[in-house]
N, C-alpha and C positions, 0 to 999 in steps of 0.2 A: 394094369389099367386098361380097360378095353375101351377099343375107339367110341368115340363120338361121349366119354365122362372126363370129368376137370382130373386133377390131382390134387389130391386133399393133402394140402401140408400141414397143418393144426392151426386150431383158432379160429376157423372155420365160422362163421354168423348163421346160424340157418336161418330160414324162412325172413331174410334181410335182401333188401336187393336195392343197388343205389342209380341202377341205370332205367327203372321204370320213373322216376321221379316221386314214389307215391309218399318217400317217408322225408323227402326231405327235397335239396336243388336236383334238376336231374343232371347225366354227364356230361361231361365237357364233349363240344364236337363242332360242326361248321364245317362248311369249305374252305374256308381262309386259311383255316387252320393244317388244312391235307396238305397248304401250298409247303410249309415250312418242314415235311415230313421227306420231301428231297432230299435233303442233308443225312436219312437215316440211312445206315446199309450195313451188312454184314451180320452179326448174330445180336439181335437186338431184345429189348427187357420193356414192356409196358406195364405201366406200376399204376392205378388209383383205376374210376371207374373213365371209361372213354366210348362216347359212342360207337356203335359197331362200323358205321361207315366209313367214322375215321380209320379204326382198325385194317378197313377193306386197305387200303392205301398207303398202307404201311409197305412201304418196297423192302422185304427181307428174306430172303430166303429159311431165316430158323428165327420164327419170333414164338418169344412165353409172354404171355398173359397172366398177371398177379391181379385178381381181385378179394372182396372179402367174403364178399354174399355168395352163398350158396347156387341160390336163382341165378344170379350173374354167370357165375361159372359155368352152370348147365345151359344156361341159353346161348354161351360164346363157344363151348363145346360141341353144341350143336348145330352149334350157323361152319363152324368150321372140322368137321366131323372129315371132310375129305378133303383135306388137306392137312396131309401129315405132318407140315413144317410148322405149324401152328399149336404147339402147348397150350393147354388152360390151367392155371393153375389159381388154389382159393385155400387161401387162410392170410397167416397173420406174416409180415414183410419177414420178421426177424428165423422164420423157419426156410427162408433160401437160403441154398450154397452161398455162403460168404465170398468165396477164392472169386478172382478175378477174372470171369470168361465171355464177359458182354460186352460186344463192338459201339452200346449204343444204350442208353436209357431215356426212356419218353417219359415223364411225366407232368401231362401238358393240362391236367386237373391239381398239380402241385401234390404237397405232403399230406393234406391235413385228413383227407380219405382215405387211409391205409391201414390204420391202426386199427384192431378189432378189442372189442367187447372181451372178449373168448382169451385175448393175453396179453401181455404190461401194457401199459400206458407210455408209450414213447415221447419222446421232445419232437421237435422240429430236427434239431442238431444232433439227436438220435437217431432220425429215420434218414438223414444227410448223409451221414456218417458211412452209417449201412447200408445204404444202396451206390453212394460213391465208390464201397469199397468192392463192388463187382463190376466194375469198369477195369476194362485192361487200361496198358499204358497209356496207348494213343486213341483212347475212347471218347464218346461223345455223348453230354447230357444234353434232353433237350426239358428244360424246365419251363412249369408256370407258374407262376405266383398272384394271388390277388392283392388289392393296394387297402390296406387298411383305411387310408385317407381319401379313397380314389372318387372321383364325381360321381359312383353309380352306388356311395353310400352317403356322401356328406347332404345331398339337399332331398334326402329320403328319411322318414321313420323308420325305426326300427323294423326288420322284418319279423314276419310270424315266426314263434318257436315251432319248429317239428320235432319228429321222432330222432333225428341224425343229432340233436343236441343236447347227448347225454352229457355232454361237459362241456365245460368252459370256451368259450373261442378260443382257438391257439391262436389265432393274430392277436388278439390282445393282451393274455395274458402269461403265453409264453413267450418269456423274455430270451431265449434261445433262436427263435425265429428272427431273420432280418428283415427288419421293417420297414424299405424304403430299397429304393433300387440299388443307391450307390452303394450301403451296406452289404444285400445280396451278392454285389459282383465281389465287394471284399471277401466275401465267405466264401466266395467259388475261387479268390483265388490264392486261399490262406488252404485249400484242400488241392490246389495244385493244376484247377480249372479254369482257363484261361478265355474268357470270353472274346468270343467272336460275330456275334450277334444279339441283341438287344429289338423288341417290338413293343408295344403299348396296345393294349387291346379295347379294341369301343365295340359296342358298350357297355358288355361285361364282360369279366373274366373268365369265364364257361364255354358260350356261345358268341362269341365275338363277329359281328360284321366286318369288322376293318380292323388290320394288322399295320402300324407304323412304326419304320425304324426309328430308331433315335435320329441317324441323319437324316432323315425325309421331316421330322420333327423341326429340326434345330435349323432349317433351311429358312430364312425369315424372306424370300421370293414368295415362297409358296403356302404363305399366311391367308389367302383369299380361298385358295384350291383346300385345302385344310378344314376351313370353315365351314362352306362348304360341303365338306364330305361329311366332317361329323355332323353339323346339324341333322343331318338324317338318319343318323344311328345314335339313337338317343336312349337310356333303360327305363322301363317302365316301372324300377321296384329295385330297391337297395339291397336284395340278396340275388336276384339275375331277371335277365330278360324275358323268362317266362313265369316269373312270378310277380304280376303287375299287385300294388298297392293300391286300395278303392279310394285313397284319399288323395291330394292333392301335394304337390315335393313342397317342401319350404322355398324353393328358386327353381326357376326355367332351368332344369339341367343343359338346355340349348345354350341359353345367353351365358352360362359360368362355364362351358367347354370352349363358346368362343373366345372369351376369355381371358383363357388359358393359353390358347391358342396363339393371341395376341399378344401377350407379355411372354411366350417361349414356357409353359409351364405346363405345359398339353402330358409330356411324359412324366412329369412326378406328379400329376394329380389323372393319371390314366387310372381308369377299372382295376387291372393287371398289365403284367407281363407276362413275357415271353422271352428265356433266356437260352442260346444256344452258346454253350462253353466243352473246347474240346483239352482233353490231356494230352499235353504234348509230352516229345522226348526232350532230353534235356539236351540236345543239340540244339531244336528248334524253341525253348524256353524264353528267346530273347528273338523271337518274330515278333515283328509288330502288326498284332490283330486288333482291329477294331472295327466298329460298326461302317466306318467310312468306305470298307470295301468286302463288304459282309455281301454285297448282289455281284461282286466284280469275280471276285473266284467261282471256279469252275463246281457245281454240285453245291453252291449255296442257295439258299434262298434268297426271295426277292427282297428289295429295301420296304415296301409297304404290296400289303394285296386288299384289295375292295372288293364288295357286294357290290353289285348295281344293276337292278333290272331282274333280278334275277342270274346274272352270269357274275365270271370272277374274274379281277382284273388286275393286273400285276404292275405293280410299279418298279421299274429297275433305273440305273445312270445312264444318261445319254453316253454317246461313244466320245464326246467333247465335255460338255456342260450342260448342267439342265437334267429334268427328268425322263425319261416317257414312259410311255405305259409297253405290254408286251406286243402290240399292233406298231407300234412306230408312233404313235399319237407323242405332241410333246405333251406333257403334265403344263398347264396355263398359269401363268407366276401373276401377281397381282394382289390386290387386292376387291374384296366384296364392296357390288354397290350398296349394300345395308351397312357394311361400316365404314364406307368412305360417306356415305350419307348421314349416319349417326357421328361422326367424329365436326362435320359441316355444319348438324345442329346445333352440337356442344358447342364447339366455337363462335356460334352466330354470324355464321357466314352465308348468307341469304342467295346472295350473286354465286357463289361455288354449288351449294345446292341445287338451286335452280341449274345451271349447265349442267350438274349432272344426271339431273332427272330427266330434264329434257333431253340428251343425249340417250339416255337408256329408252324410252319410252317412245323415242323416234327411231330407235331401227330394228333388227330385226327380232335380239330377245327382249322385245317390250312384254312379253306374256310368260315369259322367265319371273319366278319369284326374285327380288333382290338380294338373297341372301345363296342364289344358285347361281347368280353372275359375276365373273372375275374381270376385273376391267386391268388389263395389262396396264406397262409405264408406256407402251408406246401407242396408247389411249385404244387400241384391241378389246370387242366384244367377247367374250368365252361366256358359253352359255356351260355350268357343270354337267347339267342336266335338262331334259326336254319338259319344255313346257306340259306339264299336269301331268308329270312323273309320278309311276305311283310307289318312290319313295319319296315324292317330298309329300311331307303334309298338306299342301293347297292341294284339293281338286280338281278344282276347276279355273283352266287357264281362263289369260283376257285382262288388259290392262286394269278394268274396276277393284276385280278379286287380288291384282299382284299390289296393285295401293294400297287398298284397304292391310292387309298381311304387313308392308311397311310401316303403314301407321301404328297397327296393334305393337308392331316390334320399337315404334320408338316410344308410344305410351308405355310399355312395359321395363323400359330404359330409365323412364322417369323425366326425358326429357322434352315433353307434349308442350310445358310451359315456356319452352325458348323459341317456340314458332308464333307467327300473327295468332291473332284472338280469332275461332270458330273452329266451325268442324274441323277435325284433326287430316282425314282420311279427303276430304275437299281441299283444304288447303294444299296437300301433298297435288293435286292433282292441278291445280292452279299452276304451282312450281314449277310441273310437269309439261305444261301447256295443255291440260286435258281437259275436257267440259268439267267446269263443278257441279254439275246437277245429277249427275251418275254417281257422286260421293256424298249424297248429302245425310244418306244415313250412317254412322258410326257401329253401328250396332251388329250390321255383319260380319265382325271380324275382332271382338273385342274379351273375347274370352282369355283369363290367365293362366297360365300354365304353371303357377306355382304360388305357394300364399306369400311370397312378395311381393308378387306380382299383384296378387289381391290388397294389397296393404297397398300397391300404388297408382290401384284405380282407387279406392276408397279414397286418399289424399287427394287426388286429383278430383274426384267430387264434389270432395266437400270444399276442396278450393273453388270450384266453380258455383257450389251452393253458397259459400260465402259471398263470394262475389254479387251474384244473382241479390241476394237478402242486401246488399249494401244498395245494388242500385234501383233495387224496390224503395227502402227505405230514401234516398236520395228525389227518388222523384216523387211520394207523397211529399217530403218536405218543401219539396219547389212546388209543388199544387197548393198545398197549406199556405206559403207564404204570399204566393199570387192571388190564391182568394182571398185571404186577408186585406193585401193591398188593393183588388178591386172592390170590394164590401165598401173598405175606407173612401177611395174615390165616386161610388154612387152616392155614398150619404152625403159627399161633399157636393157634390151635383143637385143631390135635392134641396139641402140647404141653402145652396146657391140660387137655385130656382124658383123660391119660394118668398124670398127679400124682395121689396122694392128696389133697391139698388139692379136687382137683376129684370123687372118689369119695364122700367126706363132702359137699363139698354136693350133689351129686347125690340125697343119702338125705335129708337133710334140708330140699329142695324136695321131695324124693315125701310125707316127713311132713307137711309141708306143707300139700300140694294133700287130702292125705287130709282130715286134720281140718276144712278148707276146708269138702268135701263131708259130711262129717258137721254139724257146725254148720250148714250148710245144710237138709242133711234135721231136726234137732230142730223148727227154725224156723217147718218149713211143715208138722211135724202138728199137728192140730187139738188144742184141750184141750179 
């Protein structure tokens, strides 16, 4: 094999290539994702297609590369042409050395991209099998997995078919694969792998912006900060983040992350995961690892890593309690003014809303969206994120645009009908203490982000067009019945006017008024 060519082990795909994206999702990669490649070391095995820059990051002094495509191999061959500790190697998984001499297995795109055209047809529990059994003793898999149920397919259509779908989903229809987290970690530890770490990936399993441990998950403090983060890593399209869908989700994949969020369900309805499980010896078989101190040991990774801004941002345990981040910053526990506001509409609690809108909108993140401010228990402002962040959706800061954003979010809740009668996005701002005349049109901010969302302004309209038609109808009837009654009282009037009976009093009120005026004048002359 002369430098800067793969090694062809059979099974080979020609003119196939899974890292340009053209035939199908493209590879897994992100910076979130480099954070958790800490953990890799010593002579390590890269398995499925994996962006090249994750590759760059890989700290190992002897790493092999297994892809299928041809193109892949030669182009990873040649990005590492000098550097000799870097193998390329391209065909089918089942033609590696079997025997046990890898300190380390990544495969952070999972199983289901391994198996080639070119030979067998593997399972899940096939390809498990076999590449577990090249882990030495005390080895380390670092697995991904996508969520067959996960938010970034349930309120999307189906994705387009490509070229990569010569057969069947393995998530669905091979029953071999584990379909659910708590399963997977059974099967890693029925092969003698012992899991040590556990993440949830948003917003997809591929390209994931944010990485969460199960315990940064299951922490119910930090249900605001949570919120939060994901509302802003949201997936455009139910097969990954760079294959947006032209049509609209069935639900706000926002409002059903929050959630999730909120009821503790954030990690079994996540995108994917992300499993780091190591083989111990059997002296150390009865350590108690788990995710609770999966950032605490030395060379593990962090509990959760976020995008934000552009930079990467690490969440690990405080040196007591609490979170923070890698700066010292603590992670802000709380809850969101959007749903400690939505939770104040459902209850109908008028006076609670009010103080808390007023408190947000009088200090300093009044130009904060509501759903990027965590309001601590010891009544503390945390702003997530800066005002007209360019990850949150609003553009444009300024209390007008961050109401108006509130309202669309509690119309979109369905709960528009439990506040006073009028504009929705004015009213908020009355609450608020804010001029209503800056809110009076609805219309800036009322777009749905899902056809539920559309099925709950259409309800909501026509409940206002019914209304509208009843109190149309209500007030010709009150017109109708009072013209009636006045028609009735003229003619009684004319009739009246018209009898002698009403000629005679007529003379005898002018008699009347006369002597009135006379008795008057004797009165007031002087004597």
């Amino acid at each position: 094999m002369t430098p800067g060519s793969p090694r062809l082990l059979g099974g080979e795909m020609l003119g196939w290539s899974d890292l340009d994206g053209s035939r199908g999702p493209g590879p897994v990669g992100g910076p979130t994702l480099a954070a958790l490649l800490t953990a890799v070391g010593g002579r390590t095995l890269v398995v499925g297609p994996h962006h090249p820059d994750l590759l760059d990051v890989v700290p190992s002094s002897d790493l092999t590369i297994l892809v299928r495509g041809l193109a892949d191999a030669e182009t990873l061959a040649a990005r590492y042409a000098d550097r000799p500790e870097v193998q390329v190697c391209c065909g089918s998984p089942e033609k590696l050395p079997a025997s046990p001499q890898y300190d380390n297995l990544v495969a952070l795109d999972g199983l289901g991209r391994l198996a080639s055209v070119e030979g067998p047809e593997l399972s899940w529990t096939d390809l498990f099998d076999l590449l577990t059994s090249m882990l030495r003793p005390t080895g380390r898999l670092l697995l991904g997995a996508e969520n067959p149920l996960g938010l970034h397919r349930l309120p999307f259509p189906p994705p387009p078919r490509t070229d990569s779908d010569w057969a069947a989903p393995d998530d669905e229809y091979d029953h071999t694969r584990p379909a659910g987290l708590p399963r997977l970690r059974d099967r890693l530890a029925a092969s003698g792998l012992w899991t040590v770490g556990t993440w949830a990936t948003f917003p997809s399993p591929r390209t994931p912006t944010a990485l969460l441990g199960s315990a940064l998950l299951a922490d119910a403090d930090l249900t605001g900060f949570l919120q939060a983060t994901l509302s802003t890593t949201q997936p455009t399209g139910a097969a990954d983040s760079d294959r947006p869908i032209p049509v609209p989700p069935f639900a706000d994949p926002a409002r059903l992350t929050a959630l999730a969020v909120r009821h503790g369900g954030a990690t079994e309805s996540a995108p994917g995961w992300v499993v780091l499980a190591e083989r111990l010896a059997a002296a150390d078989s009865t350590s108690d690892l788990s995710d609770e101190v999966t950032d605490q040991v030395e060379g593990r990774p962090p509990a959760g890593v976020l995008m934000r801004d552009g930079q990467r941002r690490e969440v690990r345990r405080g040196p007591a309690v609490g979170w923070r981040f890698a700066d010292g910053t603590v992670v802000p526990s709380g809850r969101t003014v959007e749903d400690l506001a939505l939770t104040a509409t459902a209850r109908r609690d008028l006076p609670g809303l009010r103080a808390l809108l007023t408190g947000w909108q009088a200090g300093a993140v009044a130009d904060v969206p509501a759903d990027q401010v965590v309001v601590a228990p010891d009544g503390a402002w945390h702003a997530v994120v800066a005002a007209g962040s360019a990850g949150v959706e609003l553009r444009e800061a300024g209390s007008v645009r961050v109401l108006h954003r509130l309202a669309a979010r509690t119309a979109d809740a369905g709960l528009a009908h439990l506040l006073p009668s009028g504009e929705l996005a004015a009213t908020l701002a009355v609450l608020a203490g804010r001029d209503p005349e800056s809110f009076a049109d609805d219309r800036v901010q009322t777009t749905a982000r899902g056809w539920r969302e559309l099925l709950i302004d259409r309800d909501e309209l026509a409940w206002k067009l019914g209304e509208a038609r009843a109190l149309a109808q209500w007030y010709e009837r009150t017109l109708a019945e009072r013209d009636h009654e006045l028609t009735r009282l003229r003619r009684i009037v004319s009739l009246l006017s018209g009898t002698p009976t009403a000629r005679v009093a007529r003379i005898l009120l002018a008699g009347a008024r006369s002597a009135r005026r006379s008795a008057l004048h004797h009165l007031r002359r002087p004597t």
